[in-house]
C-alpha positions as CSV (number, residue, x, y, z in Angstrom):
1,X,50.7,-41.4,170.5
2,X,49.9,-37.6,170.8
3,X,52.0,-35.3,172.5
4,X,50.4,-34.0,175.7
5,X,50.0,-30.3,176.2
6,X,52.4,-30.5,178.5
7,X,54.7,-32.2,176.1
8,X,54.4,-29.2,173.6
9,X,55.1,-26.9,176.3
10,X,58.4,-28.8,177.6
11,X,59.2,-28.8,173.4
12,X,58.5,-25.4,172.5
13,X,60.5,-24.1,176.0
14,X,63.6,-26.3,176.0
15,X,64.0,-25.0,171.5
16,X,63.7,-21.7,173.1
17,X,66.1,-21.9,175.7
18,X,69.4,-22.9,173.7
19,X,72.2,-20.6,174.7
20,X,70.7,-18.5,177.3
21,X,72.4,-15.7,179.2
22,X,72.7,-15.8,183.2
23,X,70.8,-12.9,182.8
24,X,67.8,-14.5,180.9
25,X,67.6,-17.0,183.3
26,X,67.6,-14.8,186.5
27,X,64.4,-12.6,184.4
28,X,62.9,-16.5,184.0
29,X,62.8,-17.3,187.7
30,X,61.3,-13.8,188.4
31,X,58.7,-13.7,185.7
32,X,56.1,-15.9,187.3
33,X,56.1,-13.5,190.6
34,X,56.4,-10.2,188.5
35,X,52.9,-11.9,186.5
36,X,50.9,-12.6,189.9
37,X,51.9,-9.6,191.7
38,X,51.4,-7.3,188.7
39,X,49.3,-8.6,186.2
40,X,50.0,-10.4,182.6
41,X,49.9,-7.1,180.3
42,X,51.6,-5.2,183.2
43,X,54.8,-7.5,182.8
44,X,55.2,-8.0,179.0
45,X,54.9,-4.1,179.1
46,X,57.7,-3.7,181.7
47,X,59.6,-6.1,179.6
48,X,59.5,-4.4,176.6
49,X,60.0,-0.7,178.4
50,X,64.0,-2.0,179.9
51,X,64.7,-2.9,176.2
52,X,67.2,-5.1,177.0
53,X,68.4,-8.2,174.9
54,X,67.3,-10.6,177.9
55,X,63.9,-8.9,178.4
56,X,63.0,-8.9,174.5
57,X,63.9,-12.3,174.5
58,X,61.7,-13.6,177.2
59,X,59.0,-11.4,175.9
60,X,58.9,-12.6,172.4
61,X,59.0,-16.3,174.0
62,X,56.1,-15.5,176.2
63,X,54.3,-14.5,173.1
64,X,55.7,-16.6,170.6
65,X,54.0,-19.6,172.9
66,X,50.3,-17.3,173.8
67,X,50.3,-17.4,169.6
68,X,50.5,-20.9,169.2
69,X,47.6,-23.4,168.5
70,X,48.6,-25.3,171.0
71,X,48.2,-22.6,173.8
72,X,44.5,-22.2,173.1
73,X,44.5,-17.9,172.7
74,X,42.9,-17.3,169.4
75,X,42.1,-13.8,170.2
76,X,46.1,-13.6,169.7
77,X,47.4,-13.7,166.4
78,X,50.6,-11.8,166.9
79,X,53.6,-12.4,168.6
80,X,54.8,-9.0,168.1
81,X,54.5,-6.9,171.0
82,X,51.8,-3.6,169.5
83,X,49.6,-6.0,167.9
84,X,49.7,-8.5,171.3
85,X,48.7,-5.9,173.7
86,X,46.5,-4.4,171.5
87,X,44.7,-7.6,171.4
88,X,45.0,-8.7,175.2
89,X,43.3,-5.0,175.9
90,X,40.5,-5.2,173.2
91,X,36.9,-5.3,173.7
92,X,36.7,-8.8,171.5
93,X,38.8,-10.3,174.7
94,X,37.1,-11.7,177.5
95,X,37.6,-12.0,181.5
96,X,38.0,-15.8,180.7
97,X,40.4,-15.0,177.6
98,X,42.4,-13.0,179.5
99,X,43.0,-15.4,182.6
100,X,43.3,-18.4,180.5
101,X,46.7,-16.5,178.3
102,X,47.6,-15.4,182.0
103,X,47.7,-19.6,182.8
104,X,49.1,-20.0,179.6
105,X,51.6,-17.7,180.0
106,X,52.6,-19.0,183.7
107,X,52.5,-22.7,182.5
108,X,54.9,-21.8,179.6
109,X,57.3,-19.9,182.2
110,X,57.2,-22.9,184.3
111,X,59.6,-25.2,182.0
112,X,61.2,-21.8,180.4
113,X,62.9,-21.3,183.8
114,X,63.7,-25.1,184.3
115,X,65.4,-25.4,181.4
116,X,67.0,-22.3,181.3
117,X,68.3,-23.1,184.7
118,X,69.8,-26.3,183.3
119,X,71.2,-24.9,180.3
120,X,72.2,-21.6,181.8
């Protein structure tokens, strides 16, 4: 039997979250808010701008999961940070695009802070 979408999530998160620092998993509980209140691009930016190990960390699992089949974002084809944004900001991205790697992003973050938690 297939794997849910779900599943794949739960998968990609819990390889991603071996070994975590407390500090990665305090950043993981606050992500979601920092998201809603401020915007998708808005947060992987200010993650990228403290340039901390934590901060790169959770960004590149953010994006390493938007760049996946499995996430549905084929307008990204980068999980490096440049080429990302520049894609999320480009005029071949739409409205739709941009909310559903917003969704994405949120529903990855969802079992990223779970199983951080646990493993933390």
């Amino acid at each position: 039997m297939p794997q849910s979408l779900d599943q794949k999530r739960a998968a990609y998160a819990w390889g991603r979250v071996q070994q975590v620092s407390a500090d990665y998993v305090n950043l993981a509980k606050a992500a979601p808010a920092l998201i809603m209140g401020n915007g998708l691009m808005q947060t992987l930016a200010f993650f990228k701008s403290k340039g901390k190990e934590h901060h790169n960390r959770l960004l590149l699992d953010i994006l390493g999961w938007l760049k996946k089949p499995e996430a549905a974002c084929p307008f990204l084809t980068s999980d490096q940070f440049e080429a990302a944004m520049g894609q999320l900001a480009g005029n071949a991205i739409t409205s739709d695009q941009y909310l559903h790697a917003t969704q994405e992003a949120l529903a990855i973050l969802k079992w990223i802070r779970q199983f951080a938690a646990a493993r933390g």
